[in-house]
C-alpha positions in Angstrom: 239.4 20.9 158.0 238.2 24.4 157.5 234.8 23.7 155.1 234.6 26.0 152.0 231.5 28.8 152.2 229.0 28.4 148.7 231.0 31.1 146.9 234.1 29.6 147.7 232.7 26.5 146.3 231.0 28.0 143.2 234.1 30.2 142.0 236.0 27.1 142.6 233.8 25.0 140.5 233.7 27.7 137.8 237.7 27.7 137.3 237.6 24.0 137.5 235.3 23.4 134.5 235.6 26.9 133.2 232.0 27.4 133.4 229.4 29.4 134.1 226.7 27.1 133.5 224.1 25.5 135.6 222.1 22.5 134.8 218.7 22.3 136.4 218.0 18.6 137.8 213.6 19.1 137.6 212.5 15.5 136.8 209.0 14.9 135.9 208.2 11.4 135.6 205.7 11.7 133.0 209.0 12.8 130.6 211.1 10.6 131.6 212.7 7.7 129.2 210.5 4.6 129.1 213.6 2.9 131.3 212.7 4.8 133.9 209.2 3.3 134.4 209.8 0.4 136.7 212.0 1.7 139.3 211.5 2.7 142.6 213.1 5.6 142.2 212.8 7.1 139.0 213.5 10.4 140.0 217.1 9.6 141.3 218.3 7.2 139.0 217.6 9.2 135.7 219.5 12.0 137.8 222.4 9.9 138.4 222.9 9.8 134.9 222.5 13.3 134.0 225.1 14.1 136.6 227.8 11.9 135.7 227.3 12.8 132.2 227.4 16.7 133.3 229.3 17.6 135.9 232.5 18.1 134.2 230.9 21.4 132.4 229.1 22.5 135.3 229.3 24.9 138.1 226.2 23.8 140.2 223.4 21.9 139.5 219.7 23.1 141.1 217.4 21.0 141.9 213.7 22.5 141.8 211.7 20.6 144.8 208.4 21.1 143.5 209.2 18.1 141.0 209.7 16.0 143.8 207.3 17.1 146.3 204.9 16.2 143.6 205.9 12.4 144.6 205.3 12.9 148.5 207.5 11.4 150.8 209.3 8.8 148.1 210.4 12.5 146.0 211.2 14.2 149.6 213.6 10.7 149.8 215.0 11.4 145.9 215.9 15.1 146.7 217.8 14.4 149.5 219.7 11.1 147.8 220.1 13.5 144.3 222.0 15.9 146.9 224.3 13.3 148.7 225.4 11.5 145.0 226.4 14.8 143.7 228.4 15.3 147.1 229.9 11.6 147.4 230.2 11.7 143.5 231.4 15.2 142.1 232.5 17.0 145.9 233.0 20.3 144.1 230.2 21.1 142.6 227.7 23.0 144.3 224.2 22.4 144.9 221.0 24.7 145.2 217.9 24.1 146.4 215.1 26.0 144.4 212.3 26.2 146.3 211.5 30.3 146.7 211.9 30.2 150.7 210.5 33.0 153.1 208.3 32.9 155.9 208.6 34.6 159.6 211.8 34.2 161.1 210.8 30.6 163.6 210.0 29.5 160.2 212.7 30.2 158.2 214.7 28.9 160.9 212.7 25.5 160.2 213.5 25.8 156.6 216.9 26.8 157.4 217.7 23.0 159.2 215.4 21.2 156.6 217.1 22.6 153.6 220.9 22.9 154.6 220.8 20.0 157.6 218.3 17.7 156.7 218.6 18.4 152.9 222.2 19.2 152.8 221.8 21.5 150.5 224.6 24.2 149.7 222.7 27.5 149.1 218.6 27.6 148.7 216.6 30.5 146.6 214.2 32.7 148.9 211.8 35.3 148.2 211.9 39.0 149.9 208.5 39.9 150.3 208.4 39.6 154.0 212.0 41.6 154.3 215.4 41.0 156.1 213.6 40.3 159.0 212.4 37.5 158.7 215.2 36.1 156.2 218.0 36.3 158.9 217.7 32.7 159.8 218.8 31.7 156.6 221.7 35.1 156.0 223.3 33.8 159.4 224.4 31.0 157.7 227.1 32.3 156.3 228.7 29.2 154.9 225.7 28.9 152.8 224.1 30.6 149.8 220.8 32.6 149.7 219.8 33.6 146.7 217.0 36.4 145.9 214.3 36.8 143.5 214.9 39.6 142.2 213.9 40.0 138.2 212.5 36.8 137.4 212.2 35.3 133.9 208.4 34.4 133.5 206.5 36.3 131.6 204.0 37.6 134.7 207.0 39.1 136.6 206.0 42.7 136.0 202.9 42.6 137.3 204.8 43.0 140.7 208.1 43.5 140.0 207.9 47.0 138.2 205.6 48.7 140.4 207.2 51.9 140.6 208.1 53.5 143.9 209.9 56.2 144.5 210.7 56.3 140.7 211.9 53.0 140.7 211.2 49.6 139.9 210.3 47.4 143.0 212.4 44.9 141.8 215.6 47.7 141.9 214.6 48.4 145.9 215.3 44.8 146.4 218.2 44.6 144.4 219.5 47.5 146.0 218.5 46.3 149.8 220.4 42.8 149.7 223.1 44.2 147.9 223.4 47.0 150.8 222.4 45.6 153.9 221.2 41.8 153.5 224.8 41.1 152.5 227.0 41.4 155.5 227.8 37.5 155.2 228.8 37.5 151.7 226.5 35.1 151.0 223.8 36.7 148.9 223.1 36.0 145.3 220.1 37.5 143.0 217.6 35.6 140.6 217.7 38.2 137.6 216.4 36.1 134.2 217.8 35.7 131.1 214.7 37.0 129.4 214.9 40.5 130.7 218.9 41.5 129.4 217.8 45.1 130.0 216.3 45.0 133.7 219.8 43.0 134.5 221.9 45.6 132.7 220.4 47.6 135.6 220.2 45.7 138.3 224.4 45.2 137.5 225.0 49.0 137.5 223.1 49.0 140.7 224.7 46.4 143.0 228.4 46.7 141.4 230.6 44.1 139.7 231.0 41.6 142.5 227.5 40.2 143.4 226.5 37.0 141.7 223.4 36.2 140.0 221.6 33.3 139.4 219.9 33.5 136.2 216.7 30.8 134.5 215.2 31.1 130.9 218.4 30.2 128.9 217.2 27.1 126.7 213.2 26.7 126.6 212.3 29.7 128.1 214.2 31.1 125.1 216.4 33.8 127.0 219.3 35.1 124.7 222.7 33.9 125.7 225.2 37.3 124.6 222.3 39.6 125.2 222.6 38.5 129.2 226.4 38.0 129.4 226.8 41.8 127.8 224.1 42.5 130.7 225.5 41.0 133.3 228.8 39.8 133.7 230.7 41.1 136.7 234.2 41.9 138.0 236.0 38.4 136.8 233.9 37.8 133.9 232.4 35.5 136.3 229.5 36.7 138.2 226.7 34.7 136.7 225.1 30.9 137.3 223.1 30.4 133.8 221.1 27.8 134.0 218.6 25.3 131.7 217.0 22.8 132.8 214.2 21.1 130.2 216.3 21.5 127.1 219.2 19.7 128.7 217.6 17.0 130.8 215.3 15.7 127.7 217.8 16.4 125.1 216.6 12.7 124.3 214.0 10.8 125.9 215.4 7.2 124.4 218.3 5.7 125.5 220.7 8.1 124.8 219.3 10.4 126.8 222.4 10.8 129.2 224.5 11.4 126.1 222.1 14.0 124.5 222.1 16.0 127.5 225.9 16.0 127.7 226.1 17.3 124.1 223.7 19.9 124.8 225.4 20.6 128.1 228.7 21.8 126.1 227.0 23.2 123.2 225.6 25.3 126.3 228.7 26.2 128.1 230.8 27.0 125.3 228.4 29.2 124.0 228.8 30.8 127.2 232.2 30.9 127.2 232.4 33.0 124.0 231.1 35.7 125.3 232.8 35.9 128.7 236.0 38.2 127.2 
């Protein structure tokens, strides 16, 4: 059986539920429904529920590790089982790992088997300060994804990420690098947030119509929906994995909260969908 690379996967996904839209899985157990309390494993079994009651209007889900390193090695044990319900559960959607990898390359190649092996985890988000170098670990796994911060969404971003040099924006140096010579595996994707519709307007016109990009801050974070899919849609319409996490996950925090973030969910990706013409 010939396995399907992360895009081939994600594209597939997207045609399947005709959506671009990714739901964030970032449990804190402080938020959680009052249900949720006694179990073992909190974590996994309110995502359980947000996944069955998603994954029909999804293309991916990403799960953020810090939420569950914040549990030590019981939220280590979560991510992993979150991972291998959505595979057994929902095969075809897609799951990343957001945990802003990059290190020297011996490392990598220890985050590399932790994340995709261990983890089993279909693409993983990575930042480029230390250069392709040191990356190539995780860009020769070219059945898996590796997505760049590029543009991020929080407000602090500039105070790196538009340093000019050489007249440009450091952030449109990177941009232009993965989309030039990080690439050769087709495997590359680019964090470029919902909050900045301009900076992705450019970072599109720079890299072409064909690269994807994962893009936070739609939902709390307040990014505006037609503002980034005018920015930043690519060849197919397609090009973009727009994802919210806290305003889908705690939709509700009683006991509909499965159904609350279903509703939200579709609200959400038919919004999307509106502007994708």
């Amino acid at each position: 059986m010939v396995l399907m690379t992360f895009l081939q996967k994600l594209k597939a996904a997207m045609q399947q539920n005709n959506s671009l839209f990714c739901v964030g899985l970032d449990p804190d157990v402080a938020k959680l429904p009052t249900q949720f309390k006694d179990s073992a494993q909190p974590l996994l079994d309110f995502n359980k529920a947000i996944i069955d009651a998603t994954a029909d209007l999804v293309c991916a889900f990403k799960l953020n590790s810090a939420f569950y390193e914040a549990l030590g090695t019981s939220g280590l044990e979560q991510l992993k089982l979150t991972a291998q319900y959505i595979k057994k559960n929902h095969p075809g959607i897609p799951v990343i790992l957001d945990a802003k990898r990059a290190d020297i390359g011996n490392t990598n190649q220890g985050y590399a088997i932790s994340t995709f092996d261990y983890l089993g985890m279909d693409a993983v988000t990575v930042h480029p300060y230390l250069g392709g170098e040191a990356l190539q670990p995780l860009l020769d796994r070219a059945d898996k994804g590796v997505i760049v911060l590029c543009r991020t969404s929080n407000p602090g971003a500039a105070e790196f990420q538009d340093l000019q040099a050489d007249g440009q924006p450091f952030y449109m140096h990177v941009a232009k690098r993965v989309a030039k010579d990080w690439n050769q595996n087709r495997n590359c994707l680019l964090v470029v947030g919902a909050t900045y519709p301009e900076e992705m307007k450019s970072v599109r016109q720079a890299v072409g119509p064909d690269m994807f990009f994962l893009v936070p801050g739609v939902g709390a974070q307040g990014g505006d929906i037609a503002a980034i899919m005018a920015a930043g849609l690519g060849s197919n319409q397609n090009e973009l994995v727009i994802n919210s996490s806290r305003d889908i996950i705690y939709a509700s925090s009683d006991k509909d909260f499965a159904q609350a973030a279903r509703q939200r969910a579709q609200a959400t990706r038919d919004e999307i969908n509106k502007h994708r013409s």
